[in-house]
N, CA, C and O atoms as a GROMACS GRO file, in nm:
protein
  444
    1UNK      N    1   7.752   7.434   7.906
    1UNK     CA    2   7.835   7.321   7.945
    1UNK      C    3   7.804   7.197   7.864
    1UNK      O    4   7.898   7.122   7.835
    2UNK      N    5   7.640   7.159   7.814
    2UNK     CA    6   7.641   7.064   7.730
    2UNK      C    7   7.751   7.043   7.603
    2UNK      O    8   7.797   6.933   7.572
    3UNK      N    9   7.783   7.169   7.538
    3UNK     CA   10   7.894   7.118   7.431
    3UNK      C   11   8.001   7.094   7.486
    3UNK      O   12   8.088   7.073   7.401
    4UNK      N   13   8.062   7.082   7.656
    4UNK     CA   14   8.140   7.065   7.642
    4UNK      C   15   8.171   6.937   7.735
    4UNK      O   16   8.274   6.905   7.795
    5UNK      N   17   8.077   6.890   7.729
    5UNK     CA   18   8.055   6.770   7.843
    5UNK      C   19   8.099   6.694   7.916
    5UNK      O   20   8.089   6.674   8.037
    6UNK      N   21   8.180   6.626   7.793
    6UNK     CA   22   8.307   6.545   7.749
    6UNK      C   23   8.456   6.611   7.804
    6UNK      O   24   8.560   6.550   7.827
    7UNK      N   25   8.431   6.743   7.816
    7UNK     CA   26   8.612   6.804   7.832
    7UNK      C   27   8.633   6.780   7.964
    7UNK      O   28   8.543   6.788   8.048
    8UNK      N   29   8.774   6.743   7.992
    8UNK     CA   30   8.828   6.700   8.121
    8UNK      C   31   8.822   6.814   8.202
    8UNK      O   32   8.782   6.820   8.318
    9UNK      N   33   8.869   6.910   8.127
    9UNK     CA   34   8.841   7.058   8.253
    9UNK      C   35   8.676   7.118   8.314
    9UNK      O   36   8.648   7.210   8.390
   10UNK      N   37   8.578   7.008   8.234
   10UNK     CA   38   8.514   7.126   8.294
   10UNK      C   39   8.449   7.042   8.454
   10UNK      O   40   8.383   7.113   8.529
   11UNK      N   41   8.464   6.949   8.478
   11UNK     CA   42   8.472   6.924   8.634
   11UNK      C   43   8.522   7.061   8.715
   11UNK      O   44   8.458   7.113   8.806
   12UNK      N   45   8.625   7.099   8.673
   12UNK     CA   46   8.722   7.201   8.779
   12UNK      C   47   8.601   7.319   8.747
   12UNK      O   48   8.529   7.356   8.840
   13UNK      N   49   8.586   7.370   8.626
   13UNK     CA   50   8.460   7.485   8.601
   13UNK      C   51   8.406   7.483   8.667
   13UNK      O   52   8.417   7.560   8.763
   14UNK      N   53   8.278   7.356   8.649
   14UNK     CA   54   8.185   7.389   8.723
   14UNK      C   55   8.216   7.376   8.908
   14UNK      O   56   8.135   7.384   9.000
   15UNK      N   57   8.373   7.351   8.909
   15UNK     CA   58   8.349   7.376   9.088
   15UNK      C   59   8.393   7.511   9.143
   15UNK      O   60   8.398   7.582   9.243
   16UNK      N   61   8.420   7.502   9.021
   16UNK     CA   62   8.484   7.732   9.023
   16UNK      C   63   8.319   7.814   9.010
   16UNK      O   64   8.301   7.925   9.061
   17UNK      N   65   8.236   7.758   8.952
   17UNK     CA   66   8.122   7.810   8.911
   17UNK      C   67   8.021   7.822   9.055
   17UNK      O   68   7.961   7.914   9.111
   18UNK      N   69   8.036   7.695   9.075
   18UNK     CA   70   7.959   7.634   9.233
   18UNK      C   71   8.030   7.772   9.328
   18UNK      O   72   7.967   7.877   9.344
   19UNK      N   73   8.119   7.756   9.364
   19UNK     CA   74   8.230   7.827   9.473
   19UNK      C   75   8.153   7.941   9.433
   19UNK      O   76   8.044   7.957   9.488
   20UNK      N   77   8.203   8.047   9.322
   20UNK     CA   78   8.157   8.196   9.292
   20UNK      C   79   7.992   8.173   9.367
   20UNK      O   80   7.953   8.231   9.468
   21UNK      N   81   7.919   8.081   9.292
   21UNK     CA   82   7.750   8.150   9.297
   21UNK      C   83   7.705   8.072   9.466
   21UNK      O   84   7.635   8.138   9.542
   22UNK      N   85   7.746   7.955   9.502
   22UNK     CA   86   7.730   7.982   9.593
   22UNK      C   87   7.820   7.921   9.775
   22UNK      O   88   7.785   7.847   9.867
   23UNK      N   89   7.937   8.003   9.744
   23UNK     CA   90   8.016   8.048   9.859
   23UNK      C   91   8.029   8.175   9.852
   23UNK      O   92   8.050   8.255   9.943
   24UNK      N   93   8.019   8.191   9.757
   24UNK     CA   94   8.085   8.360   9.753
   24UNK      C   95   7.990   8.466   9.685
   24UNK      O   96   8.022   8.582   9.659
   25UNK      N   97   7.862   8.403   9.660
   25UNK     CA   98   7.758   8.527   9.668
   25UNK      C   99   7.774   8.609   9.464
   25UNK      O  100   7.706   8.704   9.426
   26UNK      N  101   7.861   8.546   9.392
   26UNK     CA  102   7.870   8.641   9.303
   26UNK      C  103   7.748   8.577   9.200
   26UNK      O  104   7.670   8.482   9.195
   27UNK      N  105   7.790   8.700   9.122
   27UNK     CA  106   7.671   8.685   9.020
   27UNK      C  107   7.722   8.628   8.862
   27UNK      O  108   7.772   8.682   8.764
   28UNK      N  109   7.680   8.487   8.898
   28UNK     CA  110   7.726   8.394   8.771
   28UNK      C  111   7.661   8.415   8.632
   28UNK      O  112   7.701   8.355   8.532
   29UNK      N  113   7.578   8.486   8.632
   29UNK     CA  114   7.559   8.616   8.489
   29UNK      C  115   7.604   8.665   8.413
   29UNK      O  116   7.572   8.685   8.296
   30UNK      N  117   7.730   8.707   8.500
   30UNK     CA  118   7.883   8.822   8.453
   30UNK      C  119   7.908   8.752   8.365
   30UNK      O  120   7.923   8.632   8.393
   31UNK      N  121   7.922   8.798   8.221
   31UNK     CA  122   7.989   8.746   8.131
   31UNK      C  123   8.135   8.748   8.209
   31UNK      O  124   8.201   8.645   8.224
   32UNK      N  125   8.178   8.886   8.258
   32UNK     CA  126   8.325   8.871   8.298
   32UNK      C  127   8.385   8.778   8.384
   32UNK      O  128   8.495   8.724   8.372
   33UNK      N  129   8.283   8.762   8.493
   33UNK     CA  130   8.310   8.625   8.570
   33UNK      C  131   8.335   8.519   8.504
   33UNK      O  132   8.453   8.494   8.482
   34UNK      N  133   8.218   8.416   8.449
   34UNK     CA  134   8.251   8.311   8.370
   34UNK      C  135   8.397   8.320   8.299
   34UNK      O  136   8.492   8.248   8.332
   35UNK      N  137   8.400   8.413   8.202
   35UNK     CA  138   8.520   8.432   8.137
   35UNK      C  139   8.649   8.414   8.229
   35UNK      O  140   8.738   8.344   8.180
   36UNK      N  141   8.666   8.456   8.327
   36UNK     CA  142   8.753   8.466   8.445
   36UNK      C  143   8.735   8.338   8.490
   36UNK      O  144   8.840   8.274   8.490
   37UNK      N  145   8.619   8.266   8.538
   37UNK     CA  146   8.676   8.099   8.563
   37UNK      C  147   8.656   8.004   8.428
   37UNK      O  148   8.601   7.894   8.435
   38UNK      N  149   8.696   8.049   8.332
   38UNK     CA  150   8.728   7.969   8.240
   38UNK      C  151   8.859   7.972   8.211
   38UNK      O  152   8.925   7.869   8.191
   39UNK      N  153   8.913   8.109   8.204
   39UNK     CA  154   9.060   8.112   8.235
   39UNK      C  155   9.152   8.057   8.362
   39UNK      O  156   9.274   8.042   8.367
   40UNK      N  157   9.043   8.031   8.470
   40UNK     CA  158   9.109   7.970   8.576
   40UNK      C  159   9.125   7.813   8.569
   40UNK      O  160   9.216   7.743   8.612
   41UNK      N  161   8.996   7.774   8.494
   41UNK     CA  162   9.044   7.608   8.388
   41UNK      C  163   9.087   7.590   8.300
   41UNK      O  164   9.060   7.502   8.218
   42UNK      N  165   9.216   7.722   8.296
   42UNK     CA  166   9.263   7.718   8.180
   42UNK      C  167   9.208   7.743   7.990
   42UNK      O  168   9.267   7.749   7.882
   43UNK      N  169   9.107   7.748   8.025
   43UNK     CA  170   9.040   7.740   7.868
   43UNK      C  171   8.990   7.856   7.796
   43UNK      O  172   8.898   7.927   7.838
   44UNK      N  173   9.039   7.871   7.709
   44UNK     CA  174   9.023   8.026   7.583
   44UNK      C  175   8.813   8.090   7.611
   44UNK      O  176   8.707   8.062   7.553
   45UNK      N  177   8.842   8.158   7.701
   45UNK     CA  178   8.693   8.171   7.710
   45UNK      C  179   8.625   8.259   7.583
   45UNK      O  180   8.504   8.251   7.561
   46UNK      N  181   8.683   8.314   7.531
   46UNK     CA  182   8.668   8.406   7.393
   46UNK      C  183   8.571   8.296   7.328
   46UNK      O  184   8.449   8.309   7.318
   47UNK      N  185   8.650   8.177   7.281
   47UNK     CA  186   8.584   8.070   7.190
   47UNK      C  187   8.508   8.004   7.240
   47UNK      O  188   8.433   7.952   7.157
   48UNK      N  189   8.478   7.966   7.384
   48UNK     CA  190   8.369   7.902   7.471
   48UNK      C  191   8.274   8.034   7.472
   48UNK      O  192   8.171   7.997   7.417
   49UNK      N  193   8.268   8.097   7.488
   49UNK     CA  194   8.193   8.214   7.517
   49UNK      C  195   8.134   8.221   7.348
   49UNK      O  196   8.022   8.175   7.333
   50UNK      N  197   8.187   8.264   7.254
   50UNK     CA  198   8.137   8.253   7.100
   50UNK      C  199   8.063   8.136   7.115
   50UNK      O  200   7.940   8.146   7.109
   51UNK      N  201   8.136   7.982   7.141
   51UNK     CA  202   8.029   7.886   7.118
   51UNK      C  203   7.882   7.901   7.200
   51UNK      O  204   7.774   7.863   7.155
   52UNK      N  205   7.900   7.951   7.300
   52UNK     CA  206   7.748   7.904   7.383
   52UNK      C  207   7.652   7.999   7.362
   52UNK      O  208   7.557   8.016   7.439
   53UNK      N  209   7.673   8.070   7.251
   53UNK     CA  210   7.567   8.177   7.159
   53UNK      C  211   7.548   8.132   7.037
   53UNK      O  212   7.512   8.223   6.962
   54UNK      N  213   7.563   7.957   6.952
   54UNK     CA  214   7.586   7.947   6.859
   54UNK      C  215   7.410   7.887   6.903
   54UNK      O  216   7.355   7.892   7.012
   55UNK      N  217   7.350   7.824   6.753
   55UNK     CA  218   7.234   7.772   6.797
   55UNK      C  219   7.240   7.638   6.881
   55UNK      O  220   7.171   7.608   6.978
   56UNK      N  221   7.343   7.562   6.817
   56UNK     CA  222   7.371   7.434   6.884
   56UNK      C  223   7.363   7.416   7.020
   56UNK      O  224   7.321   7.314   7.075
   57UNK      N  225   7.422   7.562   7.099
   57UNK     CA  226   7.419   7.547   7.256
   57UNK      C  227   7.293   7.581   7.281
   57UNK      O  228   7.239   7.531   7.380
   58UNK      N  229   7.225   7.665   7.205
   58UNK     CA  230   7.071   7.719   7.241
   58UNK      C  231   6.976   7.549   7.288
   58UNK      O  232   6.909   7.512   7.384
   59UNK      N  233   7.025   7.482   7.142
   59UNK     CA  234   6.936   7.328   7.171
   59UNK      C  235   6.993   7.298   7.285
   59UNK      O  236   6.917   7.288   7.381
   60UNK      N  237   7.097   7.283   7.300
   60UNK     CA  238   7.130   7.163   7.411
   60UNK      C  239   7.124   7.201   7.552
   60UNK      O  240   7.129   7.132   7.654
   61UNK      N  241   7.106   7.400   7.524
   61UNK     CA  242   6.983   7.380   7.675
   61UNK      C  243   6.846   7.393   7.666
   61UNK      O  244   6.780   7.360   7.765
   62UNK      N  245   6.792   7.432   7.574
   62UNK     CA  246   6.658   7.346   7.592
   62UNK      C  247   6.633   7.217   7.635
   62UNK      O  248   6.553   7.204   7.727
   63UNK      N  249   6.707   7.078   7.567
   63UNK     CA  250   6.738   7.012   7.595
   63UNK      C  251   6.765   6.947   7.768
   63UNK      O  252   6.693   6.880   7.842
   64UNK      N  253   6.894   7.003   7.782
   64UNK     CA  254   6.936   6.995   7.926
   64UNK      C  255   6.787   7.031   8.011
   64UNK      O  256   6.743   6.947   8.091
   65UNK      N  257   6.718   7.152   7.989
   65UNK     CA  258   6.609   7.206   8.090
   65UNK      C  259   6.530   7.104   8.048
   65UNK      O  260   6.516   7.038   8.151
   66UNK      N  261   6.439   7.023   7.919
   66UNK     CA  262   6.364   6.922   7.978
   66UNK      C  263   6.404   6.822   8.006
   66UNK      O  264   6.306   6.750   8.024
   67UNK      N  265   6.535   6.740   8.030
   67UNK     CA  266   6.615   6.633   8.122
   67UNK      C  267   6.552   6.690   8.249
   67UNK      O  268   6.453   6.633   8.293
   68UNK      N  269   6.611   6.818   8.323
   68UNK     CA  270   6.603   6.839   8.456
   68UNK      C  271   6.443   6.822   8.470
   68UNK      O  272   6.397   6.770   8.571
   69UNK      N  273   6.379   6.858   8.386
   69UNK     CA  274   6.190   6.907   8.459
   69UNK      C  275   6.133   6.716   8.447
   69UNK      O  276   6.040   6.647   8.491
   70UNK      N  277   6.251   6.696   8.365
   70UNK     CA  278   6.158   6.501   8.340
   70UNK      C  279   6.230   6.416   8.494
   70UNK      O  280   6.188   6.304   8.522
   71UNK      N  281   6.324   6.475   8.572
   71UNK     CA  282   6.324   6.443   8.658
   71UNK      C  283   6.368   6.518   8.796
   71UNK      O  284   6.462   6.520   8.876
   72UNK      N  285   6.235   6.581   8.774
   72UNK     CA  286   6.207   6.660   8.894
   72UNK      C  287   6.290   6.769   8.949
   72UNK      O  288   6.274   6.804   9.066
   73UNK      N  289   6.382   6.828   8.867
   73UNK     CA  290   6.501   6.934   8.910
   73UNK      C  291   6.373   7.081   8.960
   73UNK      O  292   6.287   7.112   8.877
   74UNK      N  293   6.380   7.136   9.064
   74UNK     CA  294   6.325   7.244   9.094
   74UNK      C  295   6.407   7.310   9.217
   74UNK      O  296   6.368   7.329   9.332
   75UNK      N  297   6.547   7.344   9.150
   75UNK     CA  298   6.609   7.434   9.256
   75UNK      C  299   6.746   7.399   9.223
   75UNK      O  300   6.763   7.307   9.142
   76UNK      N  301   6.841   7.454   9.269
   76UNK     CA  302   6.988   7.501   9.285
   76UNK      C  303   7.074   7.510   9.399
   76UNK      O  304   7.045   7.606   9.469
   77UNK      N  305   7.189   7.426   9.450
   77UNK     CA  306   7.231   7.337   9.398
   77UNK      C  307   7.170   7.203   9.341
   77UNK      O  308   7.145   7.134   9.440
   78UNK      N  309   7.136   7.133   9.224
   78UNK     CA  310   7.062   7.024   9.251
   78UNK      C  311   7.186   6.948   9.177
   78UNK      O  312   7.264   7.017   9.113
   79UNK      N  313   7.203   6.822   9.183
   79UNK     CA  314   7.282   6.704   9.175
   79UNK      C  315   7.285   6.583   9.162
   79UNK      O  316   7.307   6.519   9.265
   80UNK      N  317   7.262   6.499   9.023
   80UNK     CA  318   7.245   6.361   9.075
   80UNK      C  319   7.345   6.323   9.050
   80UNK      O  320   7.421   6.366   8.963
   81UNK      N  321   7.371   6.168   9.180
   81UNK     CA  322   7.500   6.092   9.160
   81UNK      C  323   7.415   5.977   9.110
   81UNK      O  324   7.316   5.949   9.176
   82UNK      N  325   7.432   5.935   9.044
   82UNK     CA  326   7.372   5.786   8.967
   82UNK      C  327   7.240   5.849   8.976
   82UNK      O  328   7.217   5.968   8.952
   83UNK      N  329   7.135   5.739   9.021
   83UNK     CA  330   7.036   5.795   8.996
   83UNK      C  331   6.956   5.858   9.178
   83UNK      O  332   6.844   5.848   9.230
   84UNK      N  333   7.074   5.912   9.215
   84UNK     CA  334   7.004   5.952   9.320
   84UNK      C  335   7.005   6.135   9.364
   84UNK      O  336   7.115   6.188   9.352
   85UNK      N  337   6.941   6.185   9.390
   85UNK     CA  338   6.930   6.341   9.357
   85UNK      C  339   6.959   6.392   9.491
   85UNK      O  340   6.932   6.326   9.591
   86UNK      N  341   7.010   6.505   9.497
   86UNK     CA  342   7.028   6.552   9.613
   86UNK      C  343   7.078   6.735   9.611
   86UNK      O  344   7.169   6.802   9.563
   87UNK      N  345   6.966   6.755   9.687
   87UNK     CA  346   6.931   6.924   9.605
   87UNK      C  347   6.945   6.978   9.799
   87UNK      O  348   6.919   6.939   9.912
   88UNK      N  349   7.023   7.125   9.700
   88UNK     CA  350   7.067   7.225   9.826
   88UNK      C  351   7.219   7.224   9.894
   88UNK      O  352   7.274   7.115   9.912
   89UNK      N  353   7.269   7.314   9.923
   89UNK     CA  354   7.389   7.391   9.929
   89UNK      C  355   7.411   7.239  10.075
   89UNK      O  356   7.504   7.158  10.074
   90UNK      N  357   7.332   7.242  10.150
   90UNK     CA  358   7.368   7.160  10.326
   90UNK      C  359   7.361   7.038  10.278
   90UNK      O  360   7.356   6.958  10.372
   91UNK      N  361   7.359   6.972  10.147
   91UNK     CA  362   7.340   6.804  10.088
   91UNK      C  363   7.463   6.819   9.972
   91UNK      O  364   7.452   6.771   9.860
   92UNK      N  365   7.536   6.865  10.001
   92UNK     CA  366   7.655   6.894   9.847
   92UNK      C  367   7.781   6.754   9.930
   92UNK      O  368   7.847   6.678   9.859
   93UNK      N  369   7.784   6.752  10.066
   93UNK     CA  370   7.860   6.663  10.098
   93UNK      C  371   7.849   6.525  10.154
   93UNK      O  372   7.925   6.432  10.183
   94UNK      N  373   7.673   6.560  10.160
   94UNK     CA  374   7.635   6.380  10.115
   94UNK      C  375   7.633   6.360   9.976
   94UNK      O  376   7.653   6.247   9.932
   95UNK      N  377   7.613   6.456   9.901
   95UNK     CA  378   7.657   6.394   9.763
   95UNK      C  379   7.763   6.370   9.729
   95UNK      O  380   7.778   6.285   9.640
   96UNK      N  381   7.856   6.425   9.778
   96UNK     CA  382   8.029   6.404   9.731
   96UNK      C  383   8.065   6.225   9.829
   96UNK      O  384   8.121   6.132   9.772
   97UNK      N  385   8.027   6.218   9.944
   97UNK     CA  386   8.045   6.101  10.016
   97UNK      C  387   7.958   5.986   9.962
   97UNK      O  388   7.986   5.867   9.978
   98UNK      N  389   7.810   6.045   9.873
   98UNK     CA  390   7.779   5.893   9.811
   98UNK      C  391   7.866   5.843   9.718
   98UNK      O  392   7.912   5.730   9.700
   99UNK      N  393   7.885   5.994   9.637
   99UNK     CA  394   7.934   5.943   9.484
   99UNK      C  395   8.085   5.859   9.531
   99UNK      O  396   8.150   5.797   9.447
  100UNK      N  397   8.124   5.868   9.664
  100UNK     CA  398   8.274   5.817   9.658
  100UNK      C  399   8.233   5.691   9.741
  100UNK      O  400   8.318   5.612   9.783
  101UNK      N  401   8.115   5.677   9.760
  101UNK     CA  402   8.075   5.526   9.824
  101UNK      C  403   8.030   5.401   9.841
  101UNK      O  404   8.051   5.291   9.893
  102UNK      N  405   7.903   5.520   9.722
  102UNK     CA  406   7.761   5.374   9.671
  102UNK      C  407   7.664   5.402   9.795
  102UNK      O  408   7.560   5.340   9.817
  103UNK      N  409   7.700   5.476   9.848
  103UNK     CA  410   7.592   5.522   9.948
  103UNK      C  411   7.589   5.613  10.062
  103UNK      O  412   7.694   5.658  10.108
  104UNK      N  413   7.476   5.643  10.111
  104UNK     CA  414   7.501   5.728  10.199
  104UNK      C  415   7.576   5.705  10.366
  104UNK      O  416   7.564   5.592  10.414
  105UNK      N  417   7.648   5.812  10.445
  105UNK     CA  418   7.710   5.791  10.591
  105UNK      C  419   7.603   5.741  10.680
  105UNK      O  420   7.484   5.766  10.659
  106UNK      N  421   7.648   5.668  10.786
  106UNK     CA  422   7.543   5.605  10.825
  106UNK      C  423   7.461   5.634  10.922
  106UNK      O  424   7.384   5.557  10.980
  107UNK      N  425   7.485   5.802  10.948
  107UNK     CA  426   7.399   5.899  11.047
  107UNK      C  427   7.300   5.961  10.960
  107UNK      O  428   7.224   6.042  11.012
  108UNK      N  429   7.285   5.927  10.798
  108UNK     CA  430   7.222   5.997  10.726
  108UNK      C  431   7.093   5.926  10.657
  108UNK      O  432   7.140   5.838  10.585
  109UNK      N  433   6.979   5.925  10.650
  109UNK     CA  434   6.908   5.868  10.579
  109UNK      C  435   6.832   5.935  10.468
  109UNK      O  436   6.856   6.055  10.452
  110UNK      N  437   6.756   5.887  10.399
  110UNK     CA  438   6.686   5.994  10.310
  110UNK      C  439   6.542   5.955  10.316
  110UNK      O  440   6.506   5.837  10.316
  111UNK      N  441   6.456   6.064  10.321
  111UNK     CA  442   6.316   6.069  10.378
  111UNK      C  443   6.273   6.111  10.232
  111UNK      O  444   6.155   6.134  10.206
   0.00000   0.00000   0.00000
């Protein structure tokens, strides 16, 4: 996803990506899967799929993995909205309600 950072579709990806691995249990591995929600964002997965075997994507997840370990990523779903993190499948909709707020609901605090 780093090379493609910038593209307007891949918001919708990665919520096709989220949904498969975890609502629906599949195994986001599948080359065939991915390929299948890349076609569901519309996008030529043939040539996304060629790119993210090129070396360039190799760096930019190395890369990406020491961003996450320099700030503390250890698990899946993890998420920051600005600079605030919020990790696990039962915190995906305080993250969607900060990012649309500036902060958290007001039954919610963070410990």
């Amino acid at each position: 996803c780093a090379l493609y950072a910038n593209e307007a579709w891949l918001p919708d990806f990665v919520r096709f990506v989220y949904q498969a691995n975890f609502a629906e249990d599949q195994d986001i591995s599948s080359v065939n899967l991915i390929s299948s929600l890349l076609a569901k964002a519309g996008q030529n997965s043939d040539e996304i799929l060629a790119a993210a075997n090129t070396d360039a994507a190799k760096q930019a997840l190395k890369d990406q993995t020491q961003h996450a370990l320099s700030i503390n990523v250890f698990g899946a779903p993890f998420m920051m909205v600005g600079d605030e993190p919020f990790w696990g499948n039962d915190r995906l909709e305080q993250a969607i309600y900060f990012a649309a707020n500036g902060k958290l609901p007001s039954n919610v605090t963070l410990s």
